[in-house]
TIBA-110951 format. One line per field, with one value per residue (C-alpha): residue number from 0; residue in one letter; x, y, z. Coordinates in nm, 3 decimals, padded with zeros to 5 digits. Layout:
<pts>
i [NUM/...] $
aa [a/...] $
c1 [X/...] $
c2 [Y/...] $
c3 [Z/...] $
</pts>
This chain:
<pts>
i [0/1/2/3/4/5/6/7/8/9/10/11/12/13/14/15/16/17/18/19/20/21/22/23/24/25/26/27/28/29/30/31/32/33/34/35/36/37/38/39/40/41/42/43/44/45/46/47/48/49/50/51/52/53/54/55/56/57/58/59/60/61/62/63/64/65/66/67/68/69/70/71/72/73/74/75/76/77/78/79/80/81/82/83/84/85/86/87/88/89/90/91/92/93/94/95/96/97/98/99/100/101/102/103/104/105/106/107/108/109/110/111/112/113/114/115/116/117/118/119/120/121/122/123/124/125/126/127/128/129/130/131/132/133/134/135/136/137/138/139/140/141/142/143/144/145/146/147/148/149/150/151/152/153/154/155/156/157/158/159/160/161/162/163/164/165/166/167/168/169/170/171/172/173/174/175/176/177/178/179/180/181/182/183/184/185/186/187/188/189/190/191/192/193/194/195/196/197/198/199/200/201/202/203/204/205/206/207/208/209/210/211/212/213/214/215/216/217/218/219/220/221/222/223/224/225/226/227/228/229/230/231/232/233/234/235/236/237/238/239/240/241/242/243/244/245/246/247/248/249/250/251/252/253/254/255/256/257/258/259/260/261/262/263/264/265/266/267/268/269/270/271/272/273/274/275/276/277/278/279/280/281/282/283/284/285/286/287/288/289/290/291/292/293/294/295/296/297/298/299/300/301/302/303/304/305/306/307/308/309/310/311/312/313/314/315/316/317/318/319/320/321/322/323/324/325/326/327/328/329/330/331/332/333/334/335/336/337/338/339/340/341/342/343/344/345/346/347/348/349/350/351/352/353/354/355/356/357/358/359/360/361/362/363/364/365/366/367/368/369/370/371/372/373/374/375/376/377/378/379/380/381/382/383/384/385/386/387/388/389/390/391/392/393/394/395/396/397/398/399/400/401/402/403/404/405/406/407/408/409/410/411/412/413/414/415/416/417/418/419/420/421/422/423/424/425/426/427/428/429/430/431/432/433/434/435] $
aa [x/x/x/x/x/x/x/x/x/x/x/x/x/x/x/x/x/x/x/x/x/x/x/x/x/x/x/x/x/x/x/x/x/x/x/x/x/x/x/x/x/x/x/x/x/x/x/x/x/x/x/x/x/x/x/x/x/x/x/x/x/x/x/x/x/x/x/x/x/x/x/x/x/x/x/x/x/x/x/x/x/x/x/x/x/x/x/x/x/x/x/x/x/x/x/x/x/x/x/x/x/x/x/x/x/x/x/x/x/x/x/x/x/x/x/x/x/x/x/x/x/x/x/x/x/x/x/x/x/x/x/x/x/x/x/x/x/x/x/x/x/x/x/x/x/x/x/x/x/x/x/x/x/x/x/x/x/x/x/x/x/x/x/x/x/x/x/x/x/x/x/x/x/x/x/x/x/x/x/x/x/x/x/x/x/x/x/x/x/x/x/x/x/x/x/x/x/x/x/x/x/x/x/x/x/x/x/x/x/x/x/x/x/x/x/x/x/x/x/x/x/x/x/x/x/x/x/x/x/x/x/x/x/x/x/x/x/x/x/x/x/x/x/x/x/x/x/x/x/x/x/x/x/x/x/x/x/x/x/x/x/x/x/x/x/x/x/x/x/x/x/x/x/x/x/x/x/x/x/x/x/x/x/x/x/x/x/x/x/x/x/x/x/x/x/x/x/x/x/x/x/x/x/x/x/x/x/x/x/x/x/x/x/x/x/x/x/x/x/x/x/x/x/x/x/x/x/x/x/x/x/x/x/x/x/x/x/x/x/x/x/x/x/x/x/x/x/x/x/x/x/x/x/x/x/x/x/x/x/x/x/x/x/x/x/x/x/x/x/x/x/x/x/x/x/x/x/x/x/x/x/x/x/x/x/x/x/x/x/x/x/x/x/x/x/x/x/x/x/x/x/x/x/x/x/x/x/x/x/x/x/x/x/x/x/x/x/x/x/x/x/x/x/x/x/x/x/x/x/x/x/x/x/x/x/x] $
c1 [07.174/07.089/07.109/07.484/07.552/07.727/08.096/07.893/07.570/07.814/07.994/07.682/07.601/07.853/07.819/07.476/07.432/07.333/07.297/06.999/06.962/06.695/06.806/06.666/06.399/06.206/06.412/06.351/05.976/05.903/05.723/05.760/05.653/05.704/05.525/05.762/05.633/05.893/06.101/06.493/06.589/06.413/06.735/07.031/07.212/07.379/07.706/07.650/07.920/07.896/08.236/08.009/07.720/08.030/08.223/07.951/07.818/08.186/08.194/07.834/07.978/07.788/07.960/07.738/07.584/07.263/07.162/06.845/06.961/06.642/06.342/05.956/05.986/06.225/06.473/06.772/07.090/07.381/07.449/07.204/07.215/06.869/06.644/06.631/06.478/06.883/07.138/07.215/06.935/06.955/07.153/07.339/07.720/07.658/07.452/07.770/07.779/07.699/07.590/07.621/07.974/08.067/07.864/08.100/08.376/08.361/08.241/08.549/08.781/08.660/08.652/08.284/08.045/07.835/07.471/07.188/06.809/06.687/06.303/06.151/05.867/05.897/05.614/05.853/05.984/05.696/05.722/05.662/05.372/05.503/05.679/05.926/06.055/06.037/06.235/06.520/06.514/06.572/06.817/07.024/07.020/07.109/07.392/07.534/07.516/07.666/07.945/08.053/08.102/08.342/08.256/07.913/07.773/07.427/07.143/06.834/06.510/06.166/05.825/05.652/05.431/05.211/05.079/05.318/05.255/05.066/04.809/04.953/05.136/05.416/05.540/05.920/06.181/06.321/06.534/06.659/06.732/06.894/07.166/07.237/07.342/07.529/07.682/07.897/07.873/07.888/07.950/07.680/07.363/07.025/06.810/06.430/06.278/06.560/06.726/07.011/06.828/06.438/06.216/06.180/05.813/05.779/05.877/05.932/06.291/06.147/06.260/06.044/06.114/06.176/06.404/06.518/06.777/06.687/06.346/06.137/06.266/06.014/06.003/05.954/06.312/06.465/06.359/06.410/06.543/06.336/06.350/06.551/06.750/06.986/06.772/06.852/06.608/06.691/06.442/06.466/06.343/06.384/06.527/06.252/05.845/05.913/06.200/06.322/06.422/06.129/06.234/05.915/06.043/06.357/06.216/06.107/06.387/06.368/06.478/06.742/06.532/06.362/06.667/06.819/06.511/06.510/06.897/06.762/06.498/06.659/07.058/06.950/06.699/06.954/06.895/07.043/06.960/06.907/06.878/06.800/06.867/06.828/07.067/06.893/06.821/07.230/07.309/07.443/07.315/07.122/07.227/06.928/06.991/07.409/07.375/07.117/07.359/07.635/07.415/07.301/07.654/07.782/07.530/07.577/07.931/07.906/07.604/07.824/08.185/08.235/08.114/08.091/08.141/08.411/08.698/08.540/08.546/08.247/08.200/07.923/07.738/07.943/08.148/08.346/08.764/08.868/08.506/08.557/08.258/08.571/08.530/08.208/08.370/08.714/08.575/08.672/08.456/08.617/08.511/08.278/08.172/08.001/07.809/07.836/07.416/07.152/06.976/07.247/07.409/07.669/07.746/07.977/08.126/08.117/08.333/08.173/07.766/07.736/07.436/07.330/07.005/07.154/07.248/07.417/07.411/07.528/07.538/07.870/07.637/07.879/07.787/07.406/07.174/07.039/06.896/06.542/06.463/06.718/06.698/06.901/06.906/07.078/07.204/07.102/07.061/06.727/06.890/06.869/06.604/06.485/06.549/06.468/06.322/06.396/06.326/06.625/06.928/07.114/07.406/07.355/07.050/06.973/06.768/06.688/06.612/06.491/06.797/06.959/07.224/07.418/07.710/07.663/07.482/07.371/07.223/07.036/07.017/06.679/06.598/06.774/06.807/07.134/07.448/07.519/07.756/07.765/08.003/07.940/07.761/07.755/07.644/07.650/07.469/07.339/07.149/06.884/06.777/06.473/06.332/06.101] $
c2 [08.761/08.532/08.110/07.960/07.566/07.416/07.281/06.939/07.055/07.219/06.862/06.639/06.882/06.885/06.521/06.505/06.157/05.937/05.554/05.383/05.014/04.874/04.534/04.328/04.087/04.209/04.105/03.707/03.775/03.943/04.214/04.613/04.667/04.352/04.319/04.283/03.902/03.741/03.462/03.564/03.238/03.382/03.616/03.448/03.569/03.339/03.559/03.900/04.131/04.447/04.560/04.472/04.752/05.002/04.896/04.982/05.308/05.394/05.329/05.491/05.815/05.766/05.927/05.875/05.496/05.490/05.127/05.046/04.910/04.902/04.913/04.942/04.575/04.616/04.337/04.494/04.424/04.473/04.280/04.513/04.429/04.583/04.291/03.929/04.047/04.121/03.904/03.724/03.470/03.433/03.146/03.386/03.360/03.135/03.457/03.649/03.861/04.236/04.371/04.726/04.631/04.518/04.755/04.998/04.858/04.863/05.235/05.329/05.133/05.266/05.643/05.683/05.829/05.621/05.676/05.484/05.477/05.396/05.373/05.504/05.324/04.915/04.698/04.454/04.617/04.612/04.919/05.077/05.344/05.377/05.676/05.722/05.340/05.330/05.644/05.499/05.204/05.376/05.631/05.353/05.165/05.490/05.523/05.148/05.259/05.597/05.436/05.127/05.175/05.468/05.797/05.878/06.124/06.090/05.963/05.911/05.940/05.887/06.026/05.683/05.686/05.335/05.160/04.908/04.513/04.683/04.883/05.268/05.504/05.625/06.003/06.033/06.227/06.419/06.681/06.422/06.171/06.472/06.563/06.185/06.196/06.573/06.415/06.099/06.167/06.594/06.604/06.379/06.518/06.438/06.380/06.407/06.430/06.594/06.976/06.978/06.727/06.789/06.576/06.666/06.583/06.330/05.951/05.988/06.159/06.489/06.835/07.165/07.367/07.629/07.478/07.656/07.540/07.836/07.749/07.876/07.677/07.404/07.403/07.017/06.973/07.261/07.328/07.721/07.816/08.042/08.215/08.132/07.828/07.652/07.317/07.149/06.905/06.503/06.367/05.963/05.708/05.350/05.201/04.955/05.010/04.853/04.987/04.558/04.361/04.124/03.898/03.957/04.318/04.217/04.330/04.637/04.819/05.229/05.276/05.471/05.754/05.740/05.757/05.994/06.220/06.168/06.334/06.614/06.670/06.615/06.691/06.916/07.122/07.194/06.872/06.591/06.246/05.958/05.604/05.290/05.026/04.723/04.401/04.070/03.719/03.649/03.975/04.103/04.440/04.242/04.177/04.394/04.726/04.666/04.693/04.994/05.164/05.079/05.218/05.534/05.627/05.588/05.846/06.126/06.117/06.113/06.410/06.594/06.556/06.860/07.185/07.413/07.733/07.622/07.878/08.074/08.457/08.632/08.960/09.084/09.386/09.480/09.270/09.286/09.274/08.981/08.838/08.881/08.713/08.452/08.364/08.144/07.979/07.814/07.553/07.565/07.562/07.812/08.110/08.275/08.608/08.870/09.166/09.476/09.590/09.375/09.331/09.147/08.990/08.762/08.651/08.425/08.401/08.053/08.173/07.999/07.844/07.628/07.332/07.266/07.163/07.167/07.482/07.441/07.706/07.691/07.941/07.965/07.866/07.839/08.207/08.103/08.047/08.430/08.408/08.426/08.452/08.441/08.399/08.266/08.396/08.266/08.472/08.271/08.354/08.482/08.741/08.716/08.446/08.394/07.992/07.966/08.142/08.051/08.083/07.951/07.800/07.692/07.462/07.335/07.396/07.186/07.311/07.124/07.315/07.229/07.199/07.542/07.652/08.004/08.235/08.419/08.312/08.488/08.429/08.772/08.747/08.914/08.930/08.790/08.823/08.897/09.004/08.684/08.487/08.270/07.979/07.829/07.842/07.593/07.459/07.106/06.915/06.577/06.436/06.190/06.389/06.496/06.903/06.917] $
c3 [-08.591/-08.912/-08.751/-08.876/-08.877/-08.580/-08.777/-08.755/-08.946/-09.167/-09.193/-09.234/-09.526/-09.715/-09.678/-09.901/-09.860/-09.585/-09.586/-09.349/-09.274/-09.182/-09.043/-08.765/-08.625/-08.942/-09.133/-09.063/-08.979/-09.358/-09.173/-09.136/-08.777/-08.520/-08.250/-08.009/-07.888/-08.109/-08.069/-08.051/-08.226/-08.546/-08.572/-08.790/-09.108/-09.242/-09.378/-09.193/-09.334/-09.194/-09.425/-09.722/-09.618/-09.545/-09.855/-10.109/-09.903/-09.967/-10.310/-10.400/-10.228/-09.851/-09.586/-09.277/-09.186/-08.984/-08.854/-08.642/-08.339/-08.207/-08.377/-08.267/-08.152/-07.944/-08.056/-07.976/-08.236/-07.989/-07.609/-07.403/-07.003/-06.967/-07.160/-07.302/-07.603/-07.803/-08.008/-07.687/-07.717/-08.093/-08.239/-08.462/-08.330/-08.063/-07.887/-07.853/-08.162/-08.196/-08.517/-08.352/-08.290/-08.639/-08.778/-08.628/-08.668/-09.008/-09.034/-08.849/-09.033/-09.345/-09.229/-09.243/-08.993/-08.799/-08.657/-08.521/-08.488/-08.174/-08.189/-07.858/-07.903/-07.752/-07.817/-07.608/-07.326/-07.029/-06.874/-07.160/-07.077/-06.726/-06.847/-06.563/-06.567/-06.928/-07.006/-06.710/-06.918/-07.280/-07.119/-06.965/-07.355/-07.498/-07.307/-07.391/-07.718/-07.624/-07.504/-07.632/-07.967/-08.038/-08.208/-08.310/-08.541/-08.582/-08.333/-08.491/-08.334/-08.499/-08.322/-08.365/-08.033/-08.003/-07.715/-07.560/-07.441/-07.122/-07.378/-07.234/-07.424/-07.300/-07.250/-07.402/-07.199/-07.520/-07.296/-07.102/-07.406/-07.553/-07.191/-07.215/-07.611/-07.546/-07.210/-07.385/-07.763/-07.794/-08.106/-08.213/-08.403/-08.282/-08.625/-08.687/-08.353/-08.211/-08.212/-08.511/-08.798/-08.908/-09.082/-09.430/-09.379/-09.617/-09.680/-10.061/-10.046/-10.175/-09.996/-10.063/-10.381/-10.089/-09.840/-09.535/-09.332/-09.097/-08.907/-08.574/-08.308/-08.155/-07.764/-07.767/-07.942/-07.878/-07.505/-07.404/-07.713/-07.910/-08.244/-08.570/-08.529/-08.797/-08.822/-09.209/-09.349/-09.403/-09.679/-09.602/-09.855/-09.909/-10.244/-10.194/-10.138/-09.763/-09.534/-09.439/-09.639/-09.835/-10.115/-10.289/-10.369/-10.527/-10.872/-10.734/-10.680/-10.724/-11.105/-11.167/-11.349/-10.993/-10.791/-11.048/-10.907/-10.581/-10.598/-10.760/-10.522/-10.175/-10.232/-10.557/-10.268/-09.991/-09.794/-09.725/-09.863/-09.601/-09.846/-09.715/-09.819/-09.638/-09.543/-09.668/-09.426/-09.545/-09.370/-09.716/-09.904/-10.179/-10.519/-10.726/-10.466/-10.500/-10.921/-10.892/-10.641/-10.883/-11.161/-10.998/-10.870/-11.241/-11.343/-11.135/-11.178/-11.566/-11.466/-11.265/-11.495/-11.645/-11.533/-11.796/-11.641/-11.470/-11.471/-11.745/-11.709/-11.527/-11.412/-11.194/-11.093/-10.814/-10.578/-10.198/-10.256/-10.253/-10.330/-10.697/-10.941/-11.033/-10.655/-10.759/-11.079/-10.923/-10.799/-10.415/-10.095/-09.918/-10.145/-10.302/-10.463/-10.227/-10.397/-10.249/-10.308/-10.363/-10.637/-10.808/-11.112/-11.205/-11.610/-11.746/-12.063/-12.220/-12.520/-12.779/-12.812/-12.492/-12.398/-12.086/-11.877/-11.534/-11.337/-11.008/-10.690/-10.369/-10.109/-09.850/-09.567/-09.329/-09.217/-09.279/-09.553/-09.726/-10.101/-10.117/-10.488/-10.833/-11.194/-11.495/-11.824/-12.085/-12.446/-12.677/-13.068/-12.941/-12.721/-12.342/-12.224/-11.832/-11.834/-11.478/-11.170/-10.810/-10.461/-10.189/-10.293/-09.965/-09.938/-10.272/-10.552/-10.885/-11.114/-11.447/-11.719/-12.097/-12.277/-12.398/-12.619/-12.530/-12.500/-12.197/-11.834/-11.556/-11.242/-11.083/-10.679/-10.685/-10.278/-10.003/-09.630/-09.568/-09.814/-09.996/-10.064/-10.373/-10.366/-10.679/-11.004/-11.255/-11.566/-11.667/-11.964/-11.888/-12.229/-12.028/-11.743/-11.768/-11.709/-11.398] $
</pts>
């Protein structure tokens, strides 16, 4: 049996993009990590717009919203019974607002998914390190946040594991978080430390070159399972050098060649990419990240406008009926060509000298992930040329190529684990992005 997504891991990616936001007692404090001793009147935007984050995530192409509603000082963003340390003893709406409330609110509204990050670690709360009080205490939050706030699709935990107010570190009741999270929210997924999200590894946004969605199953996160299980990567990455919100970086704002990248590398490797970008002391996305979004967007769609091979003819070396080569060129996500022996070949006739410097795969992963190595060639007026060799390709793979000029294209399915099935294949010609 080869590891398929659940209909949500299929859902989250074929989402590709993510939106985080960082936003909290950080935020006023022009720090990264708090220390949890800090004063709740510190906490008030002046114009907090929560339609404003979900507005531009909307227009940038974001589908799922994650907000910290508790971070590793243990402010808490929404009106927790369970400690002083919240939005109830901040000055910001008269200590009655919720940001997780507005937050969303305005994620619903919109149609967008929403998530948040819960930090397990509480350099506040004081039975932190007592690990049976502490883990009653971040159960019963979880569930407020369960339960309060309509449909969630994403919980977010991070593995961030300090010592609390007390000095102890603390044990974390993963299984246990997890029953709580599949008990009110079961269609939620549990990201990063957690059993349907992994960690990319990295903070830069950058998947593997290889990228399997299919990995061994870890006992801490995935309790008696064992074996293959379907466990995608999310590569995470701030727009900024810090993940809150500091003035002092408004000029340092990812460029877009950088962001243009980052896509490439995280979306472009068969993962998903989670952004942040973080609400200012006004409680507004700021103005330097809103242009570069603006920017960035604009790109990829001119990038992505016209796919070359679209609805051109293409035969291949042998394929299922009904799972004709044209299966990979019309453009829809509920087909794809199937070969009927591996190796195998697919070419497509441009009609007439074509450039390009992007290629596009993606696999039909909804009955798993299977190619394990491919080429492209290109006919050019030098005959056939190998422009690219590859390992994975996944829900969706980007490779960049120096610029080429040709008739024909093929991609060759070299090795795989499983029959595949090839959903797409496309060619698109993008004069400023770079090979690499």
């Amino acid at each position: 049996m080869h590891p398929k997504p659940t209909p949500q891991q299929l859902a989250w990616q074929e989402a590709e993009l993510s939106l985080f936001l960082h936003f909290g007692m950080n935020t006023f404090t022009d720090r990264e990590w708090g220390e949890g001793n800090e004063d709740p009147q510190l906490f008030n935007p002046s114009q907090l717009d929560a339609a404003q984050w979900v507005q531009m995530a909307k227009e940038c192409g974001f589908r799922y919203l994650i907000l910290t509603a508790k971070h590793h000082d243990g402010f808490c963003l929404w009106q927790t019974r369970y400690t002083e340390h919240s939005v109830k003893n901040s000055p910001w709406r008269m200590g009655k607002g919720d940001v997780m409330r507005e937050f969303a609110r305005a994620c619903h509204s919109a149609g967008l998914k929403v998530g948040f990050y819960l930090s397990p670690w509480d350099r506040h709360e004081r039975t932190y390190g007592d690990s049976p009080a502490y883990n009653r205490y971040f159960i019963n939050q979880l569930t407020e946040l369960l339960t309060q706030y309509g449909e969630v699709a994403e919980v977010w935990f991070d593995g961030a594991c300090g010592e609390g107010p007390n000095g102890r570190r603390q044990e974390y009741d993963w299984q246990g978080y997890y029953e709580v999270v599949r008990k009110h929210q079961p269609k939620a997924l549990i990201a990063i430390c957690g059993p349907d999200i992994r960690w990319v590894g990295n903070e830069d946004g950058y998947a593997a070159e290889t990228e399997w969605s299919v990995q061994d199953a870890v006992p801490a996160f995935h309790g008696n399972v064992t074996g293959k299980v379907w466990w995608p990567a999310e590569c995470d990455v701030s727009i900024r050098p810090g993940w809150f919100y500091h003035q002092h970086e408004d000029d340092k704002v990812k460029t877009l060649s950088h962001l243009l990248d980052i896509y490439f590398k995280s979306v472009g490797r068969n993962s998903v990419l989670l952004l942040n970008v973080p609400p200012d002391r006004r409680g507004l996305l700021p103005d330097p990240d809103v242009a570069r979004l603006r920017e960035w967007r604009a790109a990829l769609n001119r990038i992505f406008a016209s796919d070359l091979a679209r609805r051109r003819t293409a035969r291949a070396s042998s394929a299922l009926r009904g799972h004709e080569a044209s299966r990979a060129l019309d453009g829809s996500k509920d087909t794809y060509w199937v070969p009927r022996e591996m190796p195998a070949s697919l070419e497509v006739d441009l009609r007439k000298p074509t450039t390009f410097n992007i290629v596009e795969l993606k696999e039909y992963i909804a009955d798993g992930q299977h190619v394990e190595e491919y080429s492209i060639e290109a006919l050019t007026t030098a005959g056939w040329q190998e422009v690219k060799r590859g390992t994975t390709i996944g829900h969706r793979k980007l490779d960049r190529i120096a610029p080429v000029t040709a008739t024909r294209v093929r991609v060759n399915l070299l090795k795989a684990r499983a029959t595949p099935l090839l959903r797409a294949f496309g060619l698109y010609h993008a004069p400023e992005v770079n090979a690499g």
